[in-house]
C-alpha positions in Angstrom: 0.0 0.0 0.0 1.5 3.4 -1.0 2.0 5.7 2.3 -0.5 8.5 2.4 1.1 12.2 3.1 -0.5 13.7 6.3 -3.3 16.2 6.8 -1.0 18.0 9.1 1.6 18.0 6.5 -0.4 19.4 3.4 -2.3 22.1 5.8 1.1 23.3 7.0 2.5 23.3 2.8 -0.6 25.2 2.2 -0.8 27.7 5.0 2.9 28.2 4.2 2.5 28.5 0.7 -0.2 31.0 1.2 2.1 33.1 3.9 5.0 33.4 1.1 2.6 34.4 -1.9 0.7 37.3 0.5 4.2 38.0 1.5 5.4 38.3 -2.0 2.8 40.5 -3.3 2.6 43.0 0.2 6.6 43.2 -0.5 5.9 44.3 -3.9 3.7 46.7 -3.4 5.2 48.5 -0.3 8.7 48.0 -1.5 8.8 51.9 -2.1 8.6 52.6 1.6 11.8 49.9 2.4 13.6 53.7 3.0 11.3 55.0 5.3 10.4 51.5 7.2 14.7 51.3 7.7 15.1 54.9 8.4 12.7 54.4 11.6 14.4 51.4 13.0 17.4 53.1 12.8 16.1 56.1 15.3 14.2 53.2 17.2 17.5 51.5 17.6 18.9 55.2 18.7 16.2 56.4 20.6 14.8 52.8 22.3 17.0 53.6 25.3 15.3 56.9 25.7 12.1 55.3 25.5 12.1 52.6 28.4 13.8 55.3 30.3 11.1 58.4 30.0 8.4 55.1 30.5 10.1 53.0 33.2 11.9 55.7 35.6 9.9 58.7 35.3 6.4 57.1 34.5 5.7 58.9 31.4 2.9 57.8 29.3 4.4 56.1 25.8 2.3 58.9 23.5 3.9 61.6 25.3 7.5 59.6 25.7 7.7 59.1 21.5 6.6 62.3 20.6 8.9 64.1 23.1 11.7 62.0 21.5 10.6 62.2 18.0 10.3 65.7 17.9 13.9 66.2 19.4 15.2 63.2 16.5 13.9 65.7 14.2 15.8 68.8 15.7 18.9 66.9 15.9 19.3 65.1 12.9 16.7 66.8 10.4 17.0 70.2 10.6 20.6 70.7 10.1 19.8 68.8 7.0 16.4 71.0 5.8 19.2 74.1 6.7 21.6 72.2 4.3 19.5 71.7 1.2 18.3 75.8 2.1 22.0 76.7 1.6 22.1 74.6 -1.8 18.6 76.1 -2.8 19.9 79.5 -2.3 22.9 78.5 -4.1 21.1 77.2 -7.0 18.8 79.9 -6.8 21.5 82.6 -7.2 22.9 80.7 -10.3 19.9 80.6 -11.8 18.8 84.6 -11.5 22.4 85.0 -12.8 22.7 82.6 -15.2 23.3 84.3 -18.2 26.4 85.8 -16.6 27.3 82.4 -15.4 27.4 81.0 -19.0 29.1 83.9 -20.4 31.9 83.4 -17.5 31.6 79.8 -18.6 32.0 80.0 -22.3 34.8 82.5 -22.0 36.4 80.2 -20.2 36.3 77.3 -22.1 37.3 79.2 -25.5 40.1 80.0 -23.6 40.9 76.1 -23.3 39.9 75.3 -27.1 42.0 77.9 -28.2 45.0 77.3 -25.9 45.1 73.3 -26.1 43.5 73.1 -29.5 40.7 70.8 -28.9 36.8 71.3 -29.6 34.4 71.1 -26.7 31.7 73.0 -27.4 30.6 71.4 -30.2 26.8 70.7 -31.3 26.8 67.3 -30.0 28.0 68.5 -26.7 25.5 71.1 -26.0 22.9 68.9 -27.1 23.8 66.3 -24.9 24.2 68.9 -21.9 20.8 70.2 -22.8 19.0 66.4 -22.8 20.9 65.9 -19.2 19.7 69.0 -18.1 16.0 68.5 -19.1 16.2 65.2 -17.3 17.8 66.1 -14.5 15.6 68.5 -13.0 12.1 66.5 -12.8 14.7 63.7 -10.9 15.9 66.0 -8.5 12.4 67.7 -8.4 10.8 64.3 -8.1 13.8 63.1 -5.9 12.7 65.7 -3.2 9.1 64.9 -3.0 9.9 61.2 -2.5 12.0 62.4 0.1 9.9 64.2 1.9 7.2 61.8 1.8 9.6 59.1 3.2 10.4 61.1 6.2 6.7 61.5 7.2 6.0 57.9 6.7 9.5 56.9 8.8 8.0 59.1 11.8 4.4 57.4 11.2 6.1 54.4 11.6 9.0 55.5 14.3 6.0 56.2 16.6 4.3 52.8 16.6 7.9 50.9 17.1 8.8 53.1 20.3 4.9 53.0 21.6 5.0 48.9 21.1 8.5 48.8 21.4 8.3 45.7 24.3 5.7 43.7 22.4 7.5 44.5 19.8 10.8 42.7 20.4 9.0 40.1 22.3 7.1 38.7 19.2 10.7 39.1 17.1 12.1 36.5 19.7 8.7 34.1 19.2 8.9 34.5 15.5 12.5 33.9 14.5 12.8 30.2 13.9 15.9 30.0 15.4 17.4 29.3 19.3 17.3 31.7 21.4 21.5 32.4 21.6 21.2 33.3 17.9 18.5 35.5 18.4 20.3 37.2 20.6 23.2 37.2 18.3 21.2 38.1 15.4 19.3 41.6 17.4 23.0 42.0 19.0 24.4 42.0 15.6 22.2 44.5 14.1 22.3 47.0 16.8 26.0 47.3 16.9 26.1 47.7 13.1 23.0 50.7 13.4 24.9 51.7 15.8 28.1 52.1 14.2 26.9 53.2 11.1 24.5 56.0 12.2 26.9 57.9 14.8 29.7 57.0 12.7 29.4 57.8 9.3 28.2 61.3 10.0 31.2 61.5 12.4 33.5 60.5 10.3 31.9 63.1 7.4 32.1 66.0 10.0 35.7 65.1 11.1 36.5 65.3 6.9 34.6 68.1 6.3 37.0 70.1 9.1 40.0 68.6 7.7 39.0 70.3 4.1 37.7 73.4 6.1 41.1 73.8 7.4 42.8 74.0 3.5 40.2 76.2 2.2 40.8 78.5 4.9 44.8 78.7 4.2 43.9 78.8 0.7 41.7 81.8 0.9 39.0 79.3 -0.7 35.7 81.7 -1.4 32.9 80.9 0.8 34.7 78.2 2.5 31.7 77.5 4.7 30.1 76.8 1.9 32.7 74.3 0.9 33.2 72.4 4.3 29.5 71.3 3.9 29.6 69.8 0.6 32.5 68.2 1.7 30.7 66.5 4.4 28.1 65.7 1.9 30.3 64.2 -0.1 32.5 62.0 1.8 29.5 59.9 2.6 28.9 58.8 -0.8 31.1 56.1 -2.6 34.0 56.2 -4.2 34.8 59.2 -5.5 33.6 60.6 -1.9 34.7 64.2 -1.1 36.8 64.5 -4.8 33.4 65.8 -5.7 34.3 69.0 -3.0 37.6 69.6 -3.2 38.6 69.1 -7.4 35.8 71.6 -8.2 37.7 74.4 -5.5 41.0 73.1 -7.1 39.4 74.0 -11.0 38.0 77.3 -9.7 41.5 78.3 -8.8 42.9 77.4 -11.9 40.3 79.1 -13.8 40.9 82.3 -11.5 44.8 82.2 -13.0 46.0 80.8 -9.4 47.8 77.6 -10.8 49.9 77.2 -7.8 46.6 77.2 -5.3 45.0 74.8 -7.9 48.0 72.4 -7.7 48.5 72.8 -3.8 44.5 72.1 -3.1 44.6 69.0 -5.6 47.3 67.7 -3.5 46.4 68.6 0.0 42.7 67.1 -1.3 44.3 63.9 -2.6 47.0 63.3 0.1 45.0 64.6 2.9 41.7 65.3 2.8 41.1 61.4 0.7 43.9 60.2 3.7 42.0 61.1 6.7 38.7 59.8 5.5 40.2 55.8 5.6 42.6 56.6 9.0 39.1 57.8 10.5 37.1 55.1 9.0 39.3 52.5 10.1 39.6 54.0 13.5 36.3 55.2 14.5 34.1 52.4 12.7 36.2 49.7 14.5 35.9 51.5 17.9 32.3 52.1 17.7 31.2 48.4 16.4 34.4 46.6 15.6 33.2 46.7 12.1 35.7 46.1 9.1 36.4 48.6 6.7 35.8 46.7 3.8 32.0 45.6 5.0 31.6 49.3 5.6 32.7 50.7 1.6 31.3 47.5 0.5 27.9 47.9 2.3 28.0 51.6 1.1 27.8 50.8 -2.0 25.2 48.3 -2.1 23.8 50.3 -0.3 23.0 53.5 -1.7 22.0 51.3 -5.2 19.3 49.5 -3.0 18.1 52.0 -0.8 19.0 55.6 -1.8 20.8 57.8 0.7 19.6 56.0 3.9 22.1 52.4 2.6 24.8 54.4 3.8 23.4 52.8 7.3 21.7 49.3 6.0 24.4 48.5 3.0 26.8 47.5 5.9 23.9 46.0 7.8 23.0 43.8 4.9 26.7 42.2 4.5 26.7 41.6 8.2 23.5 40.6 8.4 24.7 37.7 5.5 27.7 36.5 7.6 25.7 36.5 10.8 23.2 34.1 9.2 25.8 31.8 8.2 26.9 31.8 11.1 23.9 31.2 12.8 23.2 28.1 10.4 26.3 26.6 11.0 25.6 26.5 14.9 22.2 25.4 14.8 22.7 22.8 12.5 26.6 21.6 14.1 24.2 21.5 16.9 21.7 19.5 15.9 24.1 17.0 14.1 26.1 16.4 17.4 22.9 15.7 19.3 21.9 13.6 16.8 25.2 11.5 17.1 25.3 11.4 20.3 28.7 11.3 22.4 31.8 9.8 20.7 32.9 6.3 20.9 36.1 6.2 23.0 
């Protein structure tokens, strides 16, 4: 007689079944708000402390506690960016009420290349092509900043909720994960160090830069160098070409000013010190903080940022730690399980 599969067994292949295909669509169609949903676990991680302490110690109600501590989340980390991107609006705004003086300065300068190294740049094909990456430019970085905004409002919907149910929260993440308790505790132990060390150190690290560079342009007699100190903390967040996006434009603008010997000292002291600083700092503050490897962190970065947008500076690390964690994880559970299976060795 041929062995008949179990009730038990086909509901629990169905049920299951069921769980991954919901799963699968819900994941496609919230998959925009990944950002935002990451961007709040990040403050929760940050601000969970807070929380139990306002709730536990002073008897605060949990509404009161996580809108006290959103609200200051917002002053501390938010509005020095808002006052950022008001600097760079400005900024932009200026060029653009003065742009016809800006590509007359522009164009004079770059006949001045053609006609001193012989070479043809502004050519048809070139201004056409500037003009496309224009037009498509600006609806992406108009677009850009509305996603952006819209993220932020859905993180702090969902910020408040994880603080307000923050127990029951991380009591049903310990009954859920199908794993032993150890490695749970691993796993949440894992990802909190790497939060950790991402969001206070990555910004750290970017200020630290940014007053290394501030330093140079200040020697140099670098216009606006204010200015210039915050793109460069802006910059040395992103990958790989980091805060070369700050300092080679200052080093240009010299040249085109007729200061060659500024150019070629900011080019260097960009290069050999500014570019220096940023791995001595990474190395030394990231491995302090979390005892996280440099290469997981530049790595992570940029997966990151491709997955994510600006907020996988924190979670592209987290994911390549998070990947080595769970091996490591399935490697003790199922040693584990082997060796009870066998039993104690034959002597």
């Amino acid at each position: 007689m041929k062995q008949q599969i179990p009730n038990n067994a086909i509901r629990q292949v169905l049920i299951l079944a069921t769980i991954i295909i919901l799963g699968l669509v819900l994941f496609n169609q919230l998959k925009s708000l990944i950002p935002a949903f990451l961007g709040a676990y990040t403050l929760y991680v940050l601000l969970r402390k807070w929380m139990f302490v306002l709730e536990g110690r002073y008897k605060w109600k949990k509404s009161l506690s996580a809108s006290l501590l959103m609200l200051l989340s917002f002053l501390i980390i938010l509005l020095p960016i808002f006052l950022v991107v008001n600097m760079l609006t400005t900024k932009i705004a200026f060029a653009m009420q003065h742009s016809q003086e800006v590509l007359t300065s522009l164009k004079t300068y770059i006949e001045k290349l053609e006609g001193k190294y012989n070479i043809n740049i502004l050519t048809d094909t070139n201004l056409q092509k500037i003009t496309t990456w224009t037009g498509e430019t600006v609806p992406k970085i108009l677009g850009g900043a509305f996603d952006t905004l819209t993220s932020i409002v859905i993180m702090y919907f969902i910020l408040y909720f994880m603080l307000v149910e923050g127990r029951k929260m991380e009591s049903n993440f310990y009954d859920w994960v199908p794993v032993k308790d150890e490695n749970t505790l691993l796993l949440r132990r894992e990802l909190n160090t790497m939060v950790y060390s991402n969001a206070i150190g990555i910004p750290l690290i970017a200020i630290l830069q940014g007053i290394v560079g501030l330093i140079g342009y200040l020697i140099l007699g670098v216009d606006e160098p204010w200015f210039w100190f915050v793109i460069t903390c802006i910059t040395s967040m992103l990958p790989i070409l980091g805060a070369a996006i700050a300092y080679v434009p200052v080093g240009l603008l010299f040249f085109a000013g007729g200061h060659t010997t500024k150019g070629v000292i900011m080019l260097l002291y960009g290069f050999g010190v500014i570019g220096t600083v940023d791995n001595l700092f990474r190395f030394v503050i990231l491995k302090r903080i979390g005892d996280v490897h440099p290469l997981i962190t530049g790595f992570g970065v940029i997966i990151g940022v491709g997955l994510f947008g600006f907020i996988g500076l924190i979670f592209g690390p987290i994911l390549i730690s998070l990947f080595l964690v769970l091996i490591k994880i399935y490697a003790n559970e199922f040693n584990i399980e082997r060796r009870d299976q066998a039993g104690p060795k034959q002597l």
